[in-house]
C-alpha positions, 0 to 999 in steps of 0.5 A: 246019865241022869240024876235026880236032885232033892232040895232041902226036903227037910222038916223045917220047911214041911208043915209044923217046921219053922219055916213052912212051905205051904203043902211042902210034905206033899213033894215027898210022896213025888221023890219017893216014886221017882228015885227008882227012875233015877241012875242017881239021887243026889240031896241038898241040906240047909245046915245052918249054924245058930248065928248064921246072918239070914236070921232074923233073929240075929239082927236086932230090931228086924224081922222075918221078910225085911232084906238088909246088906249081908256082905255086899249082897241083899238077903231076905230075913227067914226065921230061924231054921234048920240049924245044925244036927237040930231036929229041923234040920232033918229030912222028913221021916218018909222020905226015902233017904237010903236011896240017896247016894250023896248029900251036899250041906249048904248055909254053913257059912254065918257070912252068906246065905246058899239057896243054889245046891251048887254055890253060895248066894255069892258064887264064891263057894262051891259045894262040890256038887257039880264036880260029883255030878261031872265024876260021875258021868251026869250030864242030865238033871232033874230038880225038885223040892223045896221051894220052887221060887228060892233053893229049887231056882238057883239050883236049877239055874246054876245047873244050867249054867254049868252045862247039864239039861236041867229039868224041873219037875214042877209038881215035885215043888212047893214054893214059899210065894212070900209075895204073889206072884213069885212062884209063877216068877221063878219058873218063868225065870228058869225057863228063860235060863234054860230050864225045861219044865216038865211033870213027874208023869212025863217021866 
């Protein structure tokens, strides 16, 4: 059985949010015309608390970029976004959430910032995603959203190391590309993890 898996398609990260990835509207267009391929559809949500530690905002004389210690792990400063039940939060209005089967929340701890769907930055947490999955009956996942070289990578990754064939749909992503470079990096780095890439017109 195979599964689509959305990340973090939500308004911060489309353009106008706080947070914007560059063209990052243009993955729903991809997730809308896919779902119906899928025996699931699965989502991920950034949903940070206001005082959450990957905040620039929350440490004084810092800015969006640096990367300080958080907790024993080194963290890049993003600016303030998706915040708990704020607008930002949300998923893009056309998006076709009602053919989301369940939604896994991720960031909800001020301590440690989550870019896997699967597991805090750490791997000290689980989501409950993988153990959905493997209920479920999943043993083939594709993943695609927002952004290729952060949220998309570590859940693709983690998905790999837990045993599905993994996926990426690369024209479903966007990538923040906060340095040149990283974007080309990051599928390059899921490949040598195990991930196959591929194209949402092969499907």
């Amino acid at each position: 059985m195979k599964a689509l898996i959305l990340v973090d398609i939500q308004n911060d990260f489309c353009p106008g949010g706080h947070l914007e990835v560059p063209e990052g509207d243009q993955v729903v267009p991809v997730a809308n015309a896919l779902m119906d391929r899928f025996d699931l559809v699965v989502a991920t949500q950034d949903w940070h608390p206001a005082n959450h530690g990957s905040f620039a905002a929350n440490h004084p004389w810092r800015k969006p970029g640096q990367v300080i210690d958080l907790n024993g792990l080194p963290q890049v400063l993003w600016p303030i976004h998706c915040v708990q039940d704020s607008f930002g939060a949300e998923f893009v209005q056309s998006l076709h959430t009602d053919k989301i089967g369940q939604v896994f929340v991720k960031g909800t701890d001020p301590e440690i910032d989550s870019y896997s769907g699967f597991y805090d930055n750490g791997h000290r947490k689980a989501t409950g995603m993988g153990d959905f999955l493997k209920e479920k009956g999943v043993d083939s996942v594709y993943v695609m959203g927002l952004a290729t070289d952060y949220c998309v990578k570590f859940t693709a990754l983690d998905a790999a190391a837990l045993g599905f064939k993994t996926h990426l749909i690369e024209d479903g992503c966007r990538g923040v590309n906060l340095n040149a470079g990283d974007v080309d990096q990051a599928i390059a780095d899921m490949r040598s993890g195990g991930v196959v890439v591929t194209n949402s017109t092969e499907l």
